[in-house]
N, C-alpha and C positions, 0 to 999 in steps of 0.2 A: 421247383423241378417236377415233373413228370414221374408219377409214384412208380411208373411201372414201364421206365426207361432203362431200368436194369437189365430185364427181358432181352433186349441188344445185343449184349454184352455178355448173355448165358449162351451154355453150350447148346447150338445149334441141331446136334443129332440127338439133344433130348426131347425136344421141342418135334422135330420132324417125325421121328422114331413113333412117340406117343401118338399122333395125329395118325398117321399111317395106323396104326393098331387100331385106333378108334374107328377108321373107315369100315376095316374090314369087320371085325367087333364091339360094340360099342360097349357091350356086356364086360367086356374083360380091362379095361380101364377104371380106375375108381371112380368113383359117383361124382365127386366134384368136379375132376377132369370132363367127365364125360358132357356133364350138363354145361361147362364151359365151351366144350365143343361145340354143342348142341347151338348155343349160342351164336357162337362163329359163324357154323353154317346159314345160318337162317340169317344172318345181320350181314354177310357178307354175299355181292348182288356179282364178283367176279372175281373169279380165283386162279391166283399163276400159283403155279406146281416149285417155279422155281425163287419164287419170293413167299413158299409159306411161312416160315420164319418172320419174319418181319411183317405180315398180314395179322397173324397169330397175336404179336405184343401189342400190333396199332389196336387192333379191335378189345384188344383187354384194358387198352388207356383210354380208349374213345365209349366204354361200355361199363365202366368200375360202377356205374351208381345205377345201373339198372337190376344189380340184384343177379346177374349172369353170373357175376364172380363171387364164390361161397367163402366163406371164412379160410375155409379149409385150404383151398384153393390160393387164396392170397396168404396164407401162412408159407403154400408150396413155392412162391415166390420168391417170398422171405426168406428161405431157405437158401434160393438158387441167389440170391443175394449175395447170405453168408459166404455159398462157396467162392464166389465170386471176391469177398472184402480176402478171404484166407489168399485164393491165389495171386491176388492182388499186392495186396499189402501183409502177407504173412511173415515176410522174412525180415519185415519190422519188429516182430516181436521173438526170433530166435534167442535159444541158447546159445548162441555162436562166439561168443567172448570170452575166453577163459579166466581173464583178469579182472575186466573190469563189470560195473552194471551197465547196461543196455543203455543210451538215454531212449527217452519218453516220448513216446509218438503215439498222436491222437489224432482222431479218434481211434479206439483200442479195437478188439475182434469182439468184445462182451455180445453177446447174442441181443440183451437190449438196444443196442446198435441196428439191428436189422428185425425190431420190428417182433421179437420174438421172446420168449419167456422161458422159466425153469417149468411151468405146465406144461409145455410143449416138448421137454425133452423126451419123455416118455413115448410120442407120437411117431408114428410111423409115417415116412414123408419118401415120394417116387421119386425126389429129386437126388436122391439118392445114386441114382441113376447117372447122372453129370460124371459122378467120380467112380463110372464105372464098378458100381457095386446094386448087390439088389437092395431096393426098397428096405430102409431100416430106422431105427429112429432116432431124431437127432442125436440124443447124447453120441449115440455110435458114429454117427457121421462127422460130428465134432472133434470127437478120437483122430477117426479116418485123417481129418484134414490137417490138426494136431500134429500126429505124428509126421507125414508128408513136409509140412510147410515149416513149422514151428518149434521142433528139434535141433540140433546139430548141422544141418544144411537147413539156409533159405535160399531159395528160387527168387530170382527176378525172372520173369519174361514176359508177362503180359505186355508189354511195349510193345511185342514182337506183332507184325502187320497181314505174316503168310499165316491162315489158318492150318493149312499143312504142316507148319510148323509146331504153333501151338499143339496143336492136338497129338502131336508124334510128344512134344513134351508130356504133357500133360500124362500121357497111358505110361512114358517111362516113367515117370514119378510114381504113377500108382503101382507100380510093381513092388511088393514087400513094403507097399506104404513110406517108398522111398529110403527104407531102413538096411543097410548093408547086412546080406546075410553071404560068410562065407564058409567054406569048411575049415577041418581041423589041420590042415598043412595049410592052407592059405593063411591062417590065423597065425600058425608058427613062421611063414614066412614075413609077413607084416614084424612082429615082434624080433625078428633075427634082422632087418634091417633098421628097425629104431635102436636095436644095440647097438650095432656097426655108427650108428648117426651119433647116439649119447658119448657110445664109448672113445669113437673118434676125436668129438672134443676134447673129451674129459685128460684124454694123454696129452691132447697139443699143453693145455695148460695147466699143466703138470710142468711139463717135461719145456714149453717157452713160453717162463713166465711174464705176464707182461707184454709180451711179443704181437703184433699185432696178426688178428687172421679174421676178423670179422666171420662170428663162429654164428654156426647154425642156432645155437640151444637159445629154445623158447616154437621152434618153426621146423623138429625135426621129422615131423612127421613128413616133410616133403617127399624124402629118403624111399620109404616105403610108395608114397603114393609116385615115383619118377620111376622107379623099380618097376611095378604096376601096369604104369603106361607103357612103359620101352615092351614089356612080355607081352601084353593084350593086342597093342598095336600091330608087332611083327604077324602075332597069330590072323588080325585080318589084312595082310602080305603091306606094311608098312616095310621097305627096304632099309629106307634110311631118313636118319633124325638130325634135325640141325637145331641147334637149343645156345641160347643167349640168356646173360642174367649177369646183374652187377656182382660188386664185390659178398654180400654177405651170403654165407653156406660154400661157397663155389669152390673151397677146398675139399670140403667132405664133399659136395656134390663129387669132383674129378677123382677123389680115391674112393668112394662106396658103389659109385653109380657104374664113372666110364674107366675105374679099376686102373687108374694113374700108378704108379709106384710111389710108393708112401716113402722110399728111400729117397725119389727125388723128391716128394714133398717136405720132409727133411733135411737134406743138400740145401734145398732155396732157402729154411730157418735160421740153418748155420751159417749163412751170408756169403758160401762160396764163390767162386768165379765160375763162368762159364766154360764150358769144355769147347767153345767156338770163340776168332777171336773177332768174326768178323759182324757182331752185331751187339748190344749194349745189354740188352734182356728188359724185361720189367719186373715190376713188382709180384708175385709169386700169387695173389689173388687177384690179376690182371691176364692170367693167361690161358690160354686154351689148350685143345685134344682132341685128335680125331682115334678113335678107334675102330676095329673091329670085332666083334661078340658074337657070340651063339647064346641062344636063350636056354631056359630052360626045355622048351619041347623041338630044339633042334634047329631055331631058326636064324639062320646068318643074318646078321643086320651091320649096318656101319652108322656111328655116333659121334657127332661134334659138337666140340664146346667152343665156340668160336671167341677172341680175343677179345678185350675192349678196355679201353682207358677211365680212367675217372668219373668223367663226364659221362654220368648217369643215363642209358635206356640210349643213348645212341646206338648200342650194339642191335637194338629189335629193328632197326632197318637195315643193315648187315646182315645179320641172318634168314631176313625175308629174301636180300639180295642172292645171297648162299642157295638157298632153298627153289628158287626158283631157276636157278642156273641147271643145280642138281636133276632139277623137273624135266629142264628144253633138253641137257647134255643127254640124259639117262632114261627118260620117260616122254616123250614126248607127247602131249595133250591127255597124260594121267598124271593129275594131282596127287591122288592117294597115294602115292608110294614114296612121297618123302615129306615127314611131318616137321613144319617148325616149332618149339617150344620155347615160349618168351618168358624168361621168370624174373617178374620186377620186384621193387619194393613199392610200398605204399605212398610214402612221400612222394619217392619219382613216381610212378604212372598217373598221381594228379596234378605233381607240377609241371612236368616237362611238356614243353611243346609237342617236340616229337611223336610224342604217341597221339595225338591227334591225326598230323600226315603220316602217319604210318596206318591207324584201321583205315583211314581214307583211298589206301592204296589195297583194301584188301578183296574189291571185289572188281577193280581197274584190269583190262585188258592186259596190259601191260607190264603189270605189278602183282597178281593175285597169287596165290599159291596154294589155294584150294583150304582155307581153314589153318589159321593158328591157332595153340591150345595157352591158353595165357596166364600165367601161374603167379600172383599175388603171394608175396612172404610179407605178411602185415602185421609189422613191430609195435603198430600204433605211436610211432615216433620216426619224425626223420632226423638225423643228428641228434640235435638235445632239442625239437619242435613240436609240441603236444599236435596231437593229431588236428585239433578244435582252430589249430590258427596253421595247419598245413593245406585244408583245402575249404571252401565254403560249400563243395556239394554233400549231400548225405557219405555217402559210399567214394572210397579213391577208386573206385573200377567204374564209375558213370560215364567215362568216356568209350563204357564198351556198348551203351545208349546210339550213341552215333551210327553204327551198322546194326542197329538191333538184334547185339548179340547178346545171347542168355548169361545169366551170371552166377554163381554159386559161392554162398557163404558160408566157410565151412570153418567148425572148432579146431584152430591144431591141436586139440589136444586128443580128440577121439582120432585114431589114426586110421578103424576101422569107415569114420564117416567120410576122412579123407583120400581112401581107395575108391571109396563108394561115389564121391565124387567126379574123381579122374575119369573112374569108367564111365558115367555119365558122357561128362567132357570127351572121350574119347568116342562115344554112340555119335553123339553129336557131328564131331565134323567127318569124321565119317560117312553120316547120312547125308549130309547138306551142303559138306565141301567149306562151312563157315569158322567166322570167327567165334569162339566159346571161353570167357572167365572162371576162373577161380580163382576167389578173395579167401586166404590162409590164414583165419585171424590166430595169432599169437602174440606172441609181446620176445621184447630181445632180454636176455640174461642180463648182459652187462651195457656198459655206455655205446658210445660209438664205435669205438674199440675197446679192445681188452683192458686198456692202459686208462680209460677215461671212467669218470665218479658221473652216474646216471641220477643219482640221488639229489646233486647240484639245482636239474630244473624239474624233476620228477618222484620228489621223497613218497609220497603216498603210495602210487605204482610199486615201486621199489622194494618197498617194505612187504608188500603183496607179493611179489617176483621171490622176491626171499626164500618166502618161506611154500611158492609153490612146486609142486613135485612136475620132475619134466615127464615128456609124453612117455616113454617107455615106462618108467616106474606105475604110469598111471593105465596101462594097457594090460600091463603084467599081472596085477592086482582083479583086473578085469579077468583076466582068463584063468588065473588062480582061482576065481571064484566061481568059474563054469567048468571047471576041472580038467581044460585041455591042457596044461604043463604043471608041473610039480614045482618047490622050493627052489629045486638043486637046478629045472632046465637054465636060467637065465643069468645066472653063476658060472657056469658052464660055456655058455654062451659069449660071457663076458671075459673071462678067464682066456677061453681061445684066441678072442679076436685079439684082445693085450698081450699076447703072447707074439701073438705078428707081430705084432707094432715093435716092439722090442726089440727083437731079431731085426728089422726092419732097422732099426734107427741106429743098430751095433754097424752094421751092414756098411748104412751108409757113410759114419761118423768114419770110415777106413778109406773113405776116396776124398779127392782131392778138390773134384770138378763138380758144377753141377750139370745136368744132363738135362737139353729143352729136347723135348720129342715134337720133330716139324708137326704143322699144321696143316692136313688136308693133303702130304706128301704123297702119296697116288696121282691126285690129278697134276700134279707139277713136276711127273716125272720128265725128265731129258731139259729139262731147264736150270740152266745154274745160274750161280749168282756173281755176279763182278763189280769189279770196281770202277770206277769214274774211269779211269786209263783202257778199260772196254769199252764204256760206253761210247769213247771220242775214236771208234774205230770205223772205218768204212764196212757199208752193210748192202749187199745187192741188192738193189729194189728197182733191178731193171724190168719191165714186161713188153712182150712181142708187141709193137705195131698192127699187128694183125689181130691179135688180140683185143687189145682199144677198140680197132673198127669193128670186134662183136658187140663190143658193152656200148658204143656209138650209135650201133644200128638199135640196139633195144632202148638206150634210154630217149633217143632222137626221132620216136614215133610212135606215138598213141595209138590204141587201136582203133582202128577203121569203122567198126560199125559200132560206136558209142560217142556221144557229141559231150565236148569240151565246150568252157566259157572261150571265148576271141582268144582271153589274156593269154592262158592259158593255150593255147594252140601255135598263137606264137613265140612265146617263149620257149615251146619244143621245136619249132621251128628255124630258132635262132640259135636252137642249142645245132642242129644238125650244120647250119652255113657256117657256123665257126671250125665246126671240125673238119666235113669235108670241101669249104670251099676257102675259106680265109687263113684259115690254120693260126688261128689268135682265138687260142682256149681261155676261157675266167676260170672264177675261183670254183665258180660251183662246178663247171664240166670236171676240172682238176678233182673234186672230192666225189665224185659220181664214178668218173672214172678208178679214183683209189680202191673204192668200195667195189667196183665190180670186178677189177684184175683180183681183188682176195677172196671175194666169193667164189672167182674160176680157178682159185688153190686149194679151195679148203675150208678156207677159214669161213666163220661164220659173224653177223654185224651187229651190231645190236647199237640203236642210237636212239636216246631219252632225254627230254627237257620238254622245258615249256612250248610249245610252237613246233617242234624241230622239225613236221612234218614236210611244211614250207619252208620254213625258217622265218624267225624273227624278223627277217631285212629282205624275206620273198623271194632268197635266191634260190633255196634248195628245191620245194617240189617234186621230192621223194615221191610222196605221195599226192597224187592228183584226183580232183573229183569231179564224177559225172554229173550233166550240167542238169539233168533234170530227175534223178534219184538219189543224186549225192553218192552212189557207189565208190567206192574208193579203189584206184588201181596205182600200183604200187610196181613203176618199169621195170625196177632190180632183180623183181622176185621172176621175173620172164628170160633172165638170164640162162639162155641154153648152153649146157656142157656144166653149171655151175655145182659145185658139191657143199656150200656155204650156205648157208640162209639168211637173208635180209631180213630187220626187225627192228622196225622204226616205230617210237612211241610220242606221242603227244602226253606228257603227263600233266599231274595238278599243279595246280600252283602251290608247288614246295620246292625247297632247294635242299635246305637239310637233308628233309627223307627220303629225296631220291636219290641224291648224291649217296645216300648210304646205303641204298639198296644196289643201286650202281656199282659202289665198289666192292658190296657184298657179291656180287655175278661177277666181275672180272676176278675176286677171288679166289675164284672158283672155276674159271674155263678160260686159261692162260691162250686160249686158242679161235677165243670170240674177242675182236675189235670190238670194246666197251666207251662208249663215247656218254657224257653226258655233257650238256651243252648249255649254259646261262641266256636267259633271253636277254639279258647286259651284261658283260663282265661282275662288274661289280654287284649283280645279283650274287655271285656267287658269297658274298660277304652273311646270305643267312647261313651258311653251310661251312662258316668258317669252321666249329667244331670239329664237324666231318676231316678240310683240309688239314688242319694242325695236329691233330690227333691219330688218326689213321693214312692219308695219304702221304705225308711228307714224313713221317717215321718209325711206319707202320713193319717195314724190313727193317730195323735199327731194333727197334721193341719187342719184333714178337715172330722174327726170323721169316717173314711173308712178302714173298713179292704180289705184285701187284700192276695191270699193265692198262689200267684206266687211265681215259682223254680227260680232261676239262678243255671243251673251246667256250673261250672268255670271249667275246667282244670286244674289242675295246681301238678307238681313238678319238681323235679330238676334234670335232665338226659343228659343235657349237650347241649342246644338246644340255648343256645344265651338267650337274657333280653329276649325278646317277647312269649319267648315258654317255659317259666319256672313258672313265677309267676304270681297268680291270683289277686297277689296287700291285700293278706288277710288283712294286716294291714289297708286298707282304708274300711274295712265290720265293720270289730270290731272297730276303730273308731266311725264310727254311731252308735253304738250297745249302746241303754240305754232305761230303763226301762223295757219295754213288745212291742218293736217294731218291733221284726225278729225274726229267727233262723239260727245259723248260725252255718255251720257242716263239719267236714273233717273225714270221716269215712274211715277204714282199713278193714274194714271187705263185702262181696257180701248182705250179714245178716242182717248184720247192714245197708246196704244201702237201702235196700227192707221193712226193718222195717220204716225207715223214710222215704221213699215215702207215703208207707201207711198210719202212723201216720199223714201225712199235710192232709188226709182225712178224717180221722177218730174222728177228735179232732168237739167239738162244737163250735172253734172259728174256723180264718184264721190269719195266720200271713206269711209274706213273708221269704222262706227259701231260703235261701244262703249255696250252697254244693259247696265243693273244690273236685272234682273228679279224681281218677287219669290218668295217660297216659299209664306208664309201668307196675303198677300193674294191667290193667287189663286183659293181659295174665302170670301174676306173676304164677306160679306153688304153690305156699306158699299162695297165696291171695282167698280160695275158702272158701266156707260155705256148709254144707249137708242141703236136705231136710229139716229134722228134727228142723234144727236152723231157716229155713225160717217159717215150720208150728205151733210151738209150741212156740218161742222167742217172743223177744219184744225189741224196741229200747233201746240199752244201751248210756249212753251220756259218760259213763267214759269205760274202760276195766283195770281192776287191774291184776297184772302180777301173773299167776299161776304156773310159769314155776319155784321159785325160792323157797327155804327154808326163809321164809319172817325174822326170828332171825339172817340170815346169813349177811343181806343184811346191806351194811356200806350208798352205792350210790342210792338214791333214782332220777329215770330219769320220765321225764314226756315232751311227746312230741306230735304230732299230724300227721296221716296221713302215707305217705311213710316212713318218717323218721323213723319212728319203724321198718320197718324190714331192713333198713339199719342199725341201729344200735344194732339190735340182733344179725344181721349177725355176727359181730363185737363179738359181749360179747362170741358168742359160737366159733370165729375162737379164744379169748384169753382166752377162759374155764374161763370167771369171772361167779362167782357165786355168789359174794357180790355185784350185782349188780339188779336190778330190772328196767322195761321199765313200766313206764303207760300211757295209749292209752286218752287223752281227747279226745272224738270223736265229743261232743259240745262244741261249746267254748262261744254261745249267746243262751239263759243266762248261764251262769258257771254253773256246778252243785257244788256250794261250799261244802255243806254237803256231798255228797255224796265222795270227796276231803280230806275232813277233814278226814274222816272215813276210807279213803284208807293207807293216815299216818299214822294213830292210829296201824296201823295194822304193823308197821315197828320200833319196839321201839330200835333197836340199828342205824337206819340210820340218820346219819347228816352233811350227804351232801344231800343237794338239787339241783337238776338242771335242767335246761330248757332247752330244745335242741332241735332245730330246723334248717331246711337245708337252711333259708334263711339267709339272712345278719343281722344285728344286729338288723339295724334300720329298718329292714322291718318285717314280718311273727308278729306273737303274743306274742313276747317278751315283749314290753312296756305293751300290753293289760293285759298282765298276773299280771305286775308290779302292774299295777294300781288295779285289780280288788281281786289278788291274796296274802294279806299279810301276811298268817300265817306261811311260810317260809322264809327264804331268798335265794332268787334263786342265782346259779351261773350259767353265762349261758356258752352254749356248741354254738356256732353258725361260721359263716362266718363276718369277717369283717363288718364295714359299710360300704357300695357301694352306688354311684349314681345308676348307673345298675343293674337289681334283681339279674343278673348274667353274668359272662363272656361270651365270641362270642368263645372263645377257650375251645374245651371239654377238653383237655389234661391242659388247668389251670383250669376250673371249675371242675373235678374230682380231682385235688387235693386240692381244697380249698374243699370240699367238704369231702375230706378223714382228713384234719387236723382237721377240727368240730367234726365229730367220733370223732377221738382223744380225744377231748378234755374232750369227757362226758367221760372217761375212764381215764383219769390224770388231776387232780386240779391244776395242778400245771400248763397247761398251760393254765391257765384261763386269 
């Protein structure tokens, strides 16, 4: 290697700075400098002003043995080395562990390393100058960098690519040598919230022994440093905070931080019922809070702890969802005014997927939200899994490597280095708009729960854990010893706060109920909640005719003086002869049009997934592009009179994280059509999580409606398992009570009517659409005008094609399959036969079911007929929900696969099914 390749890789404005002086005097440089220069000049035959830097290093690598470069000189090097290995690799060798020892990373920072000696310490070196100090000699700069790098916070960023970055780090580091210095109320405020955090525990288990609460002690300095943030933030005009974080701390987080009442944090121990009877609740460290606070220096801000189930770090794309909703609804193209706060644990932010598509979303058009602050509580254990076989990278926060965001390692146990940190963290995205880590290392008190023996897979640990003193005691001691409080303050202190609790828990032990305080209830005012027997009510989602022909005229013509590809030009072309000349609308004119009649009410669109621009199957072409700069024009957003905003995203290839950013935004703005959309149905299967978790019993768990799309893709065309089936059987499974909607419509009409409808309605429920692929250039699949202006969602379609007296076969199916199987009845002229359309199948409309029978009094056959396999599609669902007939079904085999990889066998397993709705006999 290249002795003097480091050069590179040193601070640039040392290197320039020094040259410049040297021009103008060459006297005021030291000697070996100067004669280096001296060097330069004369060896160099052409000089850029703006490449001296790297002129400078080539000619000291290309010049080392002529004697240009002095001892002295190549020590100053070796210096700019050292600072180089510290900020590098310094936070390999932190204090930052309070349990355990460091392991062993080599090569060390030992000054033999770089070339350098105990002779040398004594010497005075300019390079001194890097870390922005004057000229001093090593030992001292060793100190300098020492304390900085090598203490209680290490720094990762060198990764980092922006020098504006770096060097904005780099000067806040050297400020106090990176060493937290604050006053004497700031001091008593840190130590008054690690009371609140110790003492908190200390009563839960006391007072619910055994009881499970996945308690903070080992990581309470969060307390103080979350206190910290929320004050410092407001003070440079942060409004509001949306903050996500698993199970462990998140009860004292909701009582110290966002000032929960401890009474109901109590109610939820004693295992009461709820004071509501219309939802189940969860588990009392699954739940969330919005509040609103005033700071200390007067500043209003609003605070949420958003919900989340088990299934770890799913909540951090939820709350980015939150967060950026907060942004468009509240701030429109200002980030800074609503901070999100991610606090994970260690095990998850290295195991889990998700955080991967989640920083990948974080600098995305789409998706960004101006900087998350990412808060690491690190146990050094997940469950009972030594850290050493939880992840194979050095560090569980290396995934914040991926957007080269800075990272900070910090002692929990110094809580003054963990303020010291935040603010950092909080400088940061501030300045930059990015994403910023803190890694919290601490270790957990007890097992996984209160209830579980830690000792089982970690006796060494353990024995250590024992007998260590937690952060408060060890703070307290600290400032005992600097003389800011007395014996008596933290006695005092502890005394009071257990005095609350007390009263607090008398309080509560005298009600009956427990008490959930809604979530985010502000933005959901004028919305209520119903039951299934509302949601099967008719909803007006008629719009003016004259209306259509505006959102007609805007979507039906490009503008004029910018050139389109051909394809393109007639496809908008054909979109206009359908409406104003043929009056046989598709599917897409139907979802353009939905989109534009709610933009001229109000409401605002928001639609994200893979592709959705065009759309996967090339119908949509929301967005269009100019043919020879690629500009993007985007018809919707030309909609005159509109008070709505259009917002269509192409995002990554993620289903998980977007989906959960997705229903983090509909969350949040009951008043923006949230659509996310599967580039196949059965994509939606990485995002199962998401679905099971939060969408299908997200109002059941944690009293949250919710009024986000899924459109799934989905039939049967002969595309292989992946490109056929949207898995319906796994929607209608979840499907119970007044949880969702869930819909596979046949008709452009019928799809436009329930768009509208999810807006129109006074509650939110999450709808679930099975959309198609081939019907959406079907020639047979249109709707006119008229059915778009003056209709209204039908959940059933009764067959009017038939002499209903005639009819023996009574068919009932959903989606494509109806005009495969019409095709059918009219290529064998059956006429004893009748097709009906369920176009909802969550909730059923039985009534309306009943009444279509009644209408058929010589039929008796019944049958079910659907183009998937037995055990897949809404056969069982039917079963179960459906018994006023008995079905014979019409289907495809049981399959492990939705469908064949062969078209030439899936088209005839697909032509035997027909069949079958057509002969009983080969049922």
């Amino acid at each position: 290697m290249d002795r003097f390749s480091f050069l590179n890789a040193a601070h640039t404005e040392f290197f320039a700075q020094l040259y410049d002086q040297y021009l103008e005097n060459p006297d005021s440089v030291e000697p070996s400098w100067r004669s280096f220069f001296q060097g330069f000049d004369f060896g160099m035959t052409t000089y850029n002003e703006e490449n001296k830097v790297e002129q400078i290093a080539n000619f000291a690598a290309n010049n080392a043995d002529i004697n240009l470069v002095s001892d002295k000189l190549q020590k100053e090097f070796n210096v700019l080395k050292l600072i180089d290995g510290y900020r590098s690799r310094g936070h390999l060798f932190t204090k930052t562990n309070p349990v355990r020892e460091r392991r062993t990373s080599s090569p060390t920072l030992k000054i033999s390393n770089f070339g350098l000696s105990a002779a040398d310490l004594n010497t005075v070196f300019d390079a001194a100058k890097v870390i922005n100090i004057q000229p001093c000699t090593l030992q001292e700069i060793i100190k300098h960098l020492d304390a900085i790098y090598c203490q209680h916070i290490g720094v990762e960023y060198m990764y980092i690519r922006n020098p504006e970055v770096v060097e904005w780090i780099q000067k806040k580091l050297g400020v106090n040598d990176n060493q937290p210095k604050f006053s004497l109320d700031e001091k008593k405020t840190i130590l008054n919230k690690l009371n609140q955090a110790v003492s908190f525990e200390n009563f839960l288990h006391t007072k619910y022994v055994g009881q499970k609460r996945f308690s903070l002690e080992g990581g309470e300095s969060i307390i103080p440093a979350l206190d910290a943030l929320i004050e410092k933030a407001a003070e440079k005009g942060v409004e509001k905070f949306v903050m996500g974080m698993a199970h462990r701390g998140r009860l004292n987080v909701l009582a110290n931080i966002f000032g929960k009442s401890t009474q109901d944090i109590f109610g939820e121990f004693d295992g009461k019922d709820y004071d509501q009877e219309y939802f189940d609740g969860d588990v009392k460290y699954h739940l969330g809070l919005t509040a609103d606070k005033v700071t200390s220096t007067g500043k209003k801000i609003n605070i949420n702890l958003a919900p989340n189930p088990s299934h770890l770090e799913t909540v951090g794309a939820v709350i980015e969802g939150i967060t950026r909703a907060k942004q468009d609804k509240y701030f429109p193209n200002d980030f800074s005014k609503v901070l999100p706060i991610a606090v994970h644990g260690d095990a998850a932010i290295a195991g889990q997927g998700i955080l991967y598509e989640i920083v990948q979303m974080a600098q995305l058009d789409g998706y960004k939200t101006g900087g998350t602050i990412h808060i690491v509580i690190n146990n050094q254990v997940g469950f009972t899994t030594n850290y050493l076989d939880a992840r194979s990278s050095t560090y569980c926060t290396d995934v914040a490597k991926v957007t080269l965001s800075p990272v900070l390692h910090v002692n929990a146990d110094d809580a003054e280095a963990v303020v010291h940190a935040i603010s950092f963290a909080l400088d940061f995205r501030m300045q930059f708009g990015r994403d910023v880590f803190i890694d919290l290392l601490g270790y957990r008190k007890y097992g996984h729960n209160e209830g579980d023996e830690p000792r089982f897979t970690q006796p060494v640990l353990y024995k250590i854990i024992a007998k260590h003193k937690n952060p408060r005691d060890i703070y307290m001691e600290k400032l005992l010893a600097e003389g800011v409080i007395d014996s008596t303050f933290v006695k005092g202190l502890e005394q009071e706060y257990k005095s609350n609790l007390e009263v607090n828990l008398e309080e509560s032990r005298k009600k009956d109920l427990t008490i959930i305080t809604p979530f985010m209830k502000n933005e959901w005012k004028g919305f209520e909640q119903v039951s299934d027997v509302e949601m099967l009510k008719k909803v007006d989602t008629t719009f003016p005719a004259a209306g259509l022909t505006e959102v007609a005229n805007v979507i039906c013509n490009l503008p004029t003086d910018k050139k389109f590809i051909s394809k393109i030009q007639k496809l908008i072309n054909d979109r206009k002869t359908m409406f104003f000349e043929t009056n046989k609308l598709d599917w897409a004119m139907a979802e353009h049009l939905a989109y534009g009649s709610l933009l001229k009410e109000g409401y605002d669109i928001r639609i994200s997934g893979q592709d959705v621009e065009r759309g996967t199957f090339s119908h949509r072409h929301a967005v269009v592009k100019v043919e020879d700069s690629e500009e993007e024009v985007t018809l919707l957003s030309n909609l005159e009179g509109a008070t709505g905003k259009f917002n269509i995203f192409n995002s990554l290839l993620s289903e998980y994280g977007v989906l959960g950013f997705d229903y983090g935004y509909a969350l949040t703005n009951p008043n923006t059509l949230t659509i996310w959309e599967a580039q196949f149905g059965d994509f939606s299967n990485g995002a199962q999580i998401m679905i099971d978790q939060y969408i299908s019993c997200g109002e059941d768990k944690w009293n949250n409606q919710n009024g986000i799309v899924l459109l799934l893709p989905h039939g049967y065309e002969g595309q292989g398992a992946e490109h056929s089936s949207a898995r319906m059987e796994r929607y209608l499974q979840l499907c119970a009570r007044h949880n969702m909607y869930v819909a596979d419509c046949t008709t452009p009409a019928n799809f436009f009517h329930l768009l509208r409808r999810q807006m129109k309605t006074t509650f939110r429920k999450p709808l679930i659409v099975f959309t198609p692929k081939s019907l959406l250039r079907d020639p047979r699949v249109v709707s006119t005008v008229e059915e778009f202006a003056t209709g209204s969602f039908q959940e059933t379609f009764d067959d009017e094609t038939v002499n209903k007296t005639d009819v023996k076969t009574l068919v009932f199916c959903t989606g494509k399959f109806y005009y495969d199987i019409t095709a059918e009845r009219e290529n064998n002229g059956r006429k004893d036969v009748a097709v009906v359309r369920i176009e909802q199948l969550f909730p059923l409309p039985v009534e309306q079911l009943k009444a279509i029978i009644a209408k058929y009094p010589n039929a008796d056959d019944y049958v079910w007929a659907q183009e998937e396999p037995k055990n897949m599609g809404a056969y069982s669902y039917m079963l179960m929900n459906f018994d006023l007939v008995k079905w014979r079904l019409a289907s495809l085999k049981a399959y492990a696969a939705p469908a064949s990889g062969s078209y030439t066998r899936a088209k005839r397993r697909q032509a035997d099914a027909i069949k079958m709705v057509f002969d009983k006999n080969l049922f």
